[in-house]
C-alpha positions as MATLAB code, in Angstrom:
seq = 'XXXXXXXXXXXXXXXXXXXXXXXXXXXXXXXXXXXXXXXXXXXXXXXXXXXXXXXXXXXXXXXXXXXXXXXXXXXXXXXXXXXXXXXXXXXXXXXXXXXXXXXXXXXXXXXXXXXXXXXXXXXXXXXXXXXXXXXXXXXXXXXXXXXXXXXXXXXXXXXXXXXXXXXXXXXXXXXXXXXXXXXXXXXXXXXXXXXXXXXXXXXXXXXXXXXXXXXXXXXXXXXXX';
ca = [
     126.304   81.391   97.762;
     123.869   81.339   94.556;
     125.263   79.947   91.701;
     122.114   79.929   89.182;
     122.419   82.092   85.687;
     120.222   84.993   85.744;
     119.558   86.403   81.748;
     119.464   89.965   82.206;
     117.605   91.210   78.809;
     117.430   95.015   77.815;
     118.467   97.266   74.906;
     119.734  100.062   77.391;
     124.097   99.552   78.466;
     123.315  100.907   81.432;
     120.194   98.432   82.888;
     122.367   95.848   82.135;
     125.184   96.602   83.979;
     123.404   98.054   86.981;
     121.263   94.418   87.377;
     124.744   92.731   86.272;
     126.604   94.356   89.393;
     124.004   93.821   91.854;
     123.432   90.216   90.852;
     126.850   89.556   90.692;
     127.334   91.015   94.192;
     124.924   88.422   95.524;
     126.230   85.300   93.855;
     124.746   84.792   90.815;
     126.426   84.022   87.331;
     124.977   87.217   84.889;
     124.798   86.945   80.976;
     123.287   89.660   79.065;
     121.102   90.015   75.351;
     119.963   93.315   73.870;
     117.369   92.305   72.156;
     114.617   89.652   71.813;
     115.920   87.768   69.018;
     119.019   87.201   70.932;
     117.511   86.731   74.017;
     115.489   83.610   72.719;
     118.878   81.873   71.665;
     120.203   82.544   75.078;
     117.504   81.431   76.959;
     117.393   78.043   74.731;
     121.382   77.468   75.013;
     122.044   78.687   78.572;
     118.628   77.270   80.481;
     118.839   79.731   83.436;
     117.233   79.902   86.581;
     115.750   82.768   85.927;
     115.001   85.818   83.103;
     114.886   89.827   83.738;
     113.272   90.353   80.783;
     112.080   94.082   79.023;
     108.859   94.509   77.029;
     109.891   96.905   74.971;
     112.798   95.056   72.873;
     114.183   95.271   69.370;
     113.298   92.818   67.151;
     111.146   90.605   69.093;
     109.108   92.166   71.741;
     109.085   91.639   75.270;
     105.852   90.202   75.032;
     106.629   87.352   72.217;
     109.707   86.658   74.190;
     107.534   85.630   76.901;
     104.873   84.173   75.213;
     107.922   81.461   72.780;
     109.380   81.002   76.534;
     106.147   80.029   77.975;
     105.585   77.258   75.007;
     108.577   75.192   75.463;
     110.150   76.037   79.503;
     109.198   76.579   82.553;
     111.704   79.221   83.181;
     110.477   81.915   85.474;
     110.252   85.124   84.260;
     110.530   89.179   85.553;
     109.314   91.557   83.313;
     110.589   95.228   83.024;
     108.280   97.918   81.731;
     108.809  101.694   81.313;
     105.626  102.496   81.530;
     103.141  101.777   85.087;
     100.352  101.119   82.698;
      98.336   98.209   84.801;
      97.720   96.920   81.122;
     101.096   96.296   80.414;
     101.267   94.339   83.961;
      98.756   92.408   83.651;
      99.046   91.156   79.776;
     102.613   90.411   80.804;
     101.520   88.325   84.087;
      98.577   86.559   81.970;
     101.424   85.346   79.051;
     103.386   83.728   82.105;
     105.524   86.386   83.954;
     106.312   85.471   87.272;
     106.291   89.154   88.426;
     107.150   92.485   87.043;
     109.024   96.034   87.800;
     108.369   99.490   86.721;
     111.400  101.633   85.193;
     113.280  103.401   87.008;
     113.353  100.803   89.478;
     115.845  100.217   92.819;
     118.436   97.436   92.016;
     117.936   96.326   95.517;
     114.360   94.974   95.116;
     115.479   93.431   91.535;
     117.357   91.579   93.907;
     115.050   90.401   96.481;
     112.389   89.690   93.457;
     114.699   87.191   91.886;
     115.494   85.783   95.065;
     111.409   85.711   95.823;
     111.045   83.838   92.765;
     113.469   81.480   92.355;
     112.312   80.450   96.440;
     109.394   79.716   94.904;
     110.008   77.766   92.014;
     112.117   75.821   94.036;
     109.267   75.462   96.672;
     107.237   74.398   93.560;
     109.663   72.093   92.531;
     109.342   69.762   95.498;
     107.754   66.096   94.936;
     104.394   65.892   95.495;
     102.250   62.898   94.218;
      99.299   63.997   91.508;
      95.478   64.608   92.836;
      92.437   63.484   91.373;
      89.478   65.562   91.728;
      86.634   63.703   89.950;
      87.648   63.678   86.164;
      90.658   66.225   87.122;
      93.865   65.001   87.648;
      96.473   67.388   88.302;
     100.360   66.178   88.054;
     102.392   68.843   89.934;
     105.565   67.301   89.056;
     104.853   67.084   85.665;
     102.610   70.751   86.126;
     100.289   68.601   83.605;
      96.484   68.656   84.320;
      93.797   66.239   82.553;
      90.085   66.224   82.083;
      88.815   62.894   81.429;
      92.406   62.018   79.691;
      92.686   64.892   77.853;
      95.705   67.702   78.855;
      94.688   70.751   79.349;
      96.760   73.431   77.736;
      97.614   75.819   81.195;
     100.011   78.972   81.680;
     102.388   79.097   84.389;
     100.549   80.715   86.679;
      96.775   78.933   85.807;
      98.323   76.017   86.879;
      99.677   77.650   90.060;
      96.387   78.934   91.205;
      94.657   75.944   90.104;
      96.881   74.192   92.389;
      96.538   76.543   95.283;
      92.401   76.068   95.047;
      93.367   72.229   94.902;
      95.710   72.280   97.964;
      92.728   74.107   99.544;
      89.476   72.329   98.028;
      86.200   73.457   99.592;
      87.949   75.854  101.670;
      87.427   79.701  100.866;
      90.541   81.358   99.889;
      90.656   85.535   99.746;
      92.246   87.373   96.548;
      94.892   88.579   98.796;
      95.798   84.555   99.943;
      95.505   83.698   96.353;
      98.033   86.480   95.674;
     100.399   85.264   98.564;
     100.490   81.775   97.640;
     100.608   82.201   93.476;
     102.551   85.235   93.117;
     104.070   85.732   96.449;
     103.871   88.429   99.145;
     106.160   90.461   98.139;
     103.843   90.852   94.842;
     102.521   94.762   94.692;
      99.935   94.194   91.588;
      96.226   94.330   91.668;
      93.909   91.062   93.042;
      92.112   91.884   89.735;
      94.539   89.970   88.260;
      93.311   86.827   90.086;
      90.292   87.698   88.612;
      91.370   87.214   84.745;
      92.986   83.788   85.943;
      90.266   82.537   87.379;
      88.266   83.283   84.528;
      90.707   81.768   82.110;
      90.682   78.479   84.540;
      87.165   78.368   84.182;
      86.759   78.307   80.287;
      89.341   75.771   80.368;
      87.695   73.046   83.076;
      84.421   73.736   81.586;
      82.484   70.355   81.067;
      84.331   68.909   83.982;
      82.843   68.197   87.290;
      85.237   70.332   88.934;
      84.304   73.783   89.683;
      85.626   77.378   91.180;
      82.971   79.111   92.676;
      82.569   82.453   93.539;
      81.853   83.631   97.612;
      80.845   87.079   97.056;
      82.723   89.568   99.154;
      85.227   86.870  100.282;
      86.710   84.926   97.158;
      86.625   81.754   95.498;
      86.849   78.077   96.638;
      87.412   74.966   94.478;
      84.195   71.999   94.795;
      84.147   69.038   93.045;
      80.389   68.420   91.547;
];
């Protein structure tokens, strides 16, 4: 049986306890804030596995939340949004969520998300020694990656896919495998938003001899120059 903390964080009673019973039901130790200010000195003091975080929060925003969270831990992160804006989604997955629901959502999936997740992070958190690709070197079990010495400053998820490419060098990899092995399968967004990662991964290894090229009508492979 699960034992990790999931922070459940939402101004509405009634979110809260629905996610609180379900969660419970399945193993997992539930604590609670109601707004983003609180949810901050939660996350700091309790270190869960996981947060079920909403954007639209009292006093700090969903969206700072996230972005503080993603500075310091590598906490992974489920975002909540009222509204099925693709906007919303994808600002939220580009700051560092993990994954996201729409309100009103079914407490069932809530549950097989966090499980999806946390499988993955703890996939993710399995030894691997660090690659060198020309003047890359990427650390996975530090999730640090240098050019030439310097660190490069990556989101959770830029490092993920820049991994993926790695694990895969010179071999063509689809938006929808990219999708699979970065956010998961059970991940319902749009493969545009492999597209804004890739383009953010490719302002930040500019200058290197380590490229991600586009295949036109197939997707993108990683080549060292």
């Amino acid at each position: 049986m699960a034992k990790e903390t999931i922070l459940v964080v939402d101004d509405e009673a009634n979110i809260i306890e629905l996610a609180k019973m379900y969660l419970q039901n399945e193993g997992y130790v539930v604590e609670s804030a109601r707004d983003g200010r609180e949810a901050l000195t939660k996350i700091k003091s309790l270190q869960p596995a996981l947060v079920v975080l909403d954007l639209m929060l009292p006093e700090v925003d969903g969206w700072e939340v996230c972005r503080k969270v993603r500075a310091d831990l590598d906490v992974p992160i489920i975002m909540l949004t009222a509204r099925s804006d693709d906007v919303d989604k994808i600002v939220g997955l580009e700051l560092g969520a993990d994954d996201y629901l729409t309100k009103p959502f079914n407490p069932r999936e809530l549950v097989a998300r966090v499980r999806a997740v946390l499988r993955r992070y703890e996939k993710s958190a399995a030894p691997t020694k660090p690659v060198h690709l020309g003047q890359v070197t990427i650390d996975p079990q530090r999730r640090e990656v240098t050019v030439g010495g310097q660190q490069l400053d990556l989101r959770t998820k830029e490092f993920d896919l820049l991994w993926a490419l790695a694990e895969h060098r010179g071999i063509v990899l689809s938006r929808d495998q990219l999708l699979d092995l970065v956010w998961g399968y059970d991940y319902y967004g749009e493969t545009r938003t492999v597209d804004v990662h890739i383009a953010h991964l490719r302002d930040k290894l500019k200058g290197s001899d380590v490229v991600i090229e586009t295949v036109w009508g197939v997707g993108y492979k990683l080549v060292v120059r």
